[in-house]
C-alpha positions, 0 to 999 in steps of 0.5 A, a space after each residue: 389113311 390106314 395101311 389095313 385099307 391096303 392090305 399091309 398088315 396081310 403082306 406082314 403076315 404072309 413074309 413072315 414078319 413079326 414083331 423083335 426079329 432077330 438081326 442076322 440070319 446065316 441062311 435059315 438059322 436066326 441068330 439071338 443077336 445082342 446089338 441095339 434095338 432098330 424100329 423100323 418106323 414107316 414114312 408113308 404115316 411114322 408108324 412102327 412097323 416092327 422092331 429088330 435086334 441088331 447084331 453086335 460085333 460077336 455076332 458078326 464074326 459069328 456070321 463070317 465064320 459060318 460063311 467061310 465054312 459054307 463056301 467050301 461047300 458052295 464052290 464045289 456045287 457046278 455052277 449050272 447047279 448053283 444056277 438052278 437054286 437061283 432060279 428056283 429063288 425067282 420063282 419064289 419071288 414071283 409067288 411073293 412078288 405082291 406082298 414084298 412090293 407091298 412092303 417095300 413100299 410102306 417101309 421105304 416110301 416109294 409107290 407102290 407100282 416102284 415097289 413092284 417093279 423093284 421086285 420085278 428087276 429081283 426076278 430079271 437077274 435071277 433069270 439073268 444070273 441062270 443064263 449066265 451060270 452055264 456062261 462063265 466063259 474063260 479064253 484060249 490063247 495061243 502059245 509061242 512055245 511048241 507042244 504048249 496050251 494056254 487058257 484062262 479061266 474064273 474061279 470064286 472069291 469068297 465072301 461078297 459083302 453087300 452094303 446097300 442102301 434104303 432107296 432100293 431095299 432090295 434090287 440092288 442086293 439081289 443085282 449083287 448076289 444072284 450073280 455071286 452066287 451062280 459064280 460060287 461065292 457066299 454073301 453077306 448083306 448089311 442092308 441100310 437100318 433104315 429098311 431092315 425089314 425088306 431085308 429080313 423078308 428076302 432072308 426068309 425067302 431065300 433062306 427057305 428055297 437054300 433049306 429045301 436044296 439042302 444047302 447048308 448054312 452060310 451062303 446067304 448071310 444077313 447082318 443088321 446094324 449101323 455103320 459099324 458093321 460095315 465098317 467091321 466087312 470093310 476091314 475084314 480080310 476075309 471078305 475079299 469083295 465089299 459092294 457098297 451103295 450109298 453116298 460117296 462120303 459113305 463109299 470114300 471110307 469103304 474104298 479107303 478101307 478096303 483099299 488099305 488091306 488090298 482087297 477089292 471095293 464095287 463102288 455105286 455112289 451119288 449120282 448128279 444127272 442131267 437131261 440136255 433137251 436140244 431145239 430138235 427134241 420132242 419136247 412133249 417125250 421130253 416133258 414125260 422123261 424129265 418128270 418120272 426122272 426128277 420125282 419118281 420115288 420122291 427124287 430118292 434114286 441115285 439116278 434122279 434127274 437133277 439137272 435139265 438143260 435146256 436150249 435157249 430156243 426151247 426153254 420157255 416152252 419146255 417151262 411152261 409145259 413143265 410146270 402144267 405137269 408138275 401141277 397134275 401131280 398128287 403127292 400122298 399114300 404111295 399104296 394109294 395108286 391114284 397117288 404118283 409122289 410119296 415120302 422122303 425116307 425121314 426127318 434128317 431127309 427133310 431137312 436136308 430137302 428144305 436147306 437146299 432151297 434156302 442155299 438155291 434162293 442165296 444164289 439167287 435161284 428162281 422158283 418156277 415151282 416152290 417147294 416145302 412142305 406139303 400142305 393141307 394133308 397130314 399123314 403123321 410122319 411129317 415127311 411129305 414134301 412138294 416136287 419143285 423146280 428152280 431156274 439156276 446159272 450153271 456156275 451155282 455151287 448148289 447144283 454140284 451137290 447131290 441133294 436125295 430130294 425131288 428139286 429139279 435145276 433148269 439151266 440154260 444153253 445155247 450151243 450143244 458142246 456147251 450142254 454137254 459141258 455143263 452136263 460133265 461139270 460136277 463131281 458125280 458122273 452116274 446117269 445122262 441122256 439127251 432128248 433130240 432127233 438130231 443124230 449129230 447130237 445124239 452122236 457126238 452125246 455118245 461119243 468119247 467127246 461127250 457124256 463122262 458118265 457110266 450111262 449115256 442114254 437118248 430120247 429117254 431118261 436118265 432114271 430106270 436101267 434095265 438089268 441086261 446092262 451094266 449099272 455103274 458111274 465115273 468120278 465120284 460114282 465110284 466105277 463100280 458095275 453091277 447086274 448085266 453084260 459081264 459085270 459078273 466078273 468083278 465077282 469072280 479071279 482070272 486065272 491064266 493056265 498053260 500047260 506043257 504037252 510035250 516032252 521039252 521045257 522050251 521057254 518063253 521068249 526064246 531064253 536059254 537055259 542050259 546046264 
């Protein structure tokens, strides 16, 4: 199936990608970079899209250099103006809207109707992010001393560096730095070289809307490359926030990194999610949430349901009716619409998917649809696998760990404290819900008894947060928070003002100090 029969070739041309771009970018001026060769090669058919030069450690600090420069400038810019310029940038995303979805699609493999809506959640906080540039609110306190005010306020940071990862090529970049810059800071993005070009198309995007408002180089910053890149923002002292998504392996050594120098780490990491499906759950809703959480972008979503633990009383049905869904699923081209499942992102990806199932049949996990390889149908990128879902005992050590695939874990339970649990034992605390009518449930799932994780949700999934509230997990999650409510403040330093009005020096506590 050729990706001209979709348009992909048309998208290519109309984001201005080309053949050896460059890998980095200081707003609209491309850097001639000396790093290694990436190919971006597509899962959807393991075709070469087109290659990037990547950028070597010179040009990193070629970039930081420049982006220290321009922060100087965008800091002083009153941030309801910097809210206008990220307007303008959703605006211009809803022009390109269809074409990025397009490639974001084919480069990274999820469907095309994800790609879309992955764009769409680009727009929403670019609108949240306008909102709040007039809504960077600080706090009065009243003083203890006479003729005394006191205030707080938020100023920028600097340098964000943003590490993000190839499930979301794009979102999450702009979840980061839509609020930076409407807070007054500058950003430098690493995006995964597994997806380099989503990223470059963003950079063009950007880039332009920053020229056309005169902005000079430097606020936007893109920077292509493997892990050493973020290894190089991780140990920068002039990047005093690094925001890294990944695995928690990945965001260990971040944090770690960061840490060491005192600087500050956002971390959104693994995710391990569970949907508690009580005996008074409609189980047919239930059915449609567990199934767009466990294969929605071939299970590649760091808040995938992984785990779906059933009430004893329900659990047959709740099987049967499971697996009457997952037989309707159509696996394939995810540009072709009819098609509802995609690609892994690579080989490494595969076999990662395929040793989970050997480690789930040692522990005696039971198939209630097998997974491996999809047959029959060759696209020539081998990265096609089949949705599968295995009966396991809650004490399985294979369902403590993340697996980026679409294997779905069906445990039971009997009573609901018991759910609640097992959903709470595992090392990763991101997504939950539950799917029940009982507001005792639903209630003590909410309280400070129940869910551990940064997202409790119910009678829906535990996949698809909107950008309104803030996105982030516990433990090995990492505790980081993006996009909505005031996650924005993670962006910015707090400071405490107080000032003297008067013609004394009283100070505080009631001390004395007389000469």
């Amino acid at each position: 199936m050729s990706e001209d029969q979709f348009g992909v070739k048309k998208a290519l041309a109309a984001l201005g990608i080309r053949e050896l771009n460059q890998g980095a970018s200081t707003g609209g001026k491309w850097l001639t970079t000396t790093g290694a060769k990436i190919d971006a090669v597509s899962p959807v058919d393991g075709k070469l899209i087109a290659s990037v030069n990547s950028a070597a450690e010179t040009d990193y600090h070629k970039v930081i250099e420049q982006a220290s420069v321009a922060f100087k400038y965008w800091r002083a810019v009153p941030a309801p103006g910097r809210g206008e310029i990220v307007r303008q940038i959703g605006e211009a995303l809803r022009r390109h809207k269809e074409d990025l979805g397009k490639l974001v699609s084919y480069e990274m493999g999820k469907s095309y109707q994800e790609g879309l809506g992955e764009v769409q959640e680009m727009i929403d906080i670019c609108d949240f992010a306008v909102g709040l540039s007039r809504q960077l609110y600080g706090l009065t306190m009243h003083s203890e001393r006479p003729s005394h005010r006191m205030y707080e306020q938020y100023h920028p940071l600097g340098i964000v560096g943003i590490i993000s990862a190839f499930n979301f090529p794009v979102a999450v970049w702009s979840w980061n730095a839509m609020l930076a810059w409407v807070c007054g800071d500058v950003c430098v993005w690493k995006p995964s070289e597994k997806t380099p070009l989503s990223a470059i198309a963003c950079q063009l995007i950007v880039g332009k809307v920053f020229r056309q408002n005169d902005v000079p180089e430097g606020v936007s910053n893109l920077i292509i490359g493997d892990h050493t890149v973020g290894k190089l923002l991780s140990h920068d002292q002039r990047v005093p926030l690094v925001s890294a998504t990944g695995s928690t392996r990945m965001g260990k050594a971040v944090g770690k990194a960061v840490g060491a120098r005192l600087g500050r780490a956002l971390l959104e990491l693994g995710g391990n999610n569970a949907i508690i499906i009580s005996k008074d759950a409609d189980l047919d809703m239930s059915i449609r949430g567990a199934l767009f959480g466990a294969v929605g972008t071939a299970g590649q979503r760091c808040t995938t349901t992984r785990r779906l633990i059933i009430h004893e009383s329900v659990y047959e049905q709740v099987k049967e009716k499971l697996a009457k869904a997952y037989d309707q699923l159509k696996i394939g081209n995810p540009l072709d619409e009819n098609n509802h499942v995609g690609p892994l992102i690579d080989s490494q990806a595969v076999r990662s998917y395929l040793d989970a199932i050997e480690k789930i049949k040692q522990e005696g996990g039971k198939a209630v649809i097998p997974g491996g390889l999809l047959e029959g149908v060759d696209y020539g990128s081998g990265c096609y696998v089949k949705p599968a879902v295995y009966e396991v005992e809650s004490h399985f050590e294979i369902i403590q760990h993340e697996t980026f695939a679409p294997i779905l874990y069906l445990i039971r339970f009997s009573e609901i404290e018991e759910a609640i649990a097992i959903q709470n034992n595992v090392p990763q605390g991101l997504s939950s819900a539950i799917m029940t009518n009982n507001i005792m449930e639903s209630e003590l799932f909410l309280s400070n008894a129940g869910s551990d994780c940064g997202i409790a949700n119910v009678n829906i999934g535990t996949s698809g947060a909107e950008i309104g509230g803030a996105f982030g997990g516990e433990k090995e999650t990492g505790g980081g928070r993006e996009s909505g409510s005031d996650a924005w403040k993670a962006y910015m330093r707090r400071q405490t003002n107080t000032i003297n009005y008067g013609k004394e020096l009283p100070l505080a506590q009631g001390i004395k100090f007389d000469l």
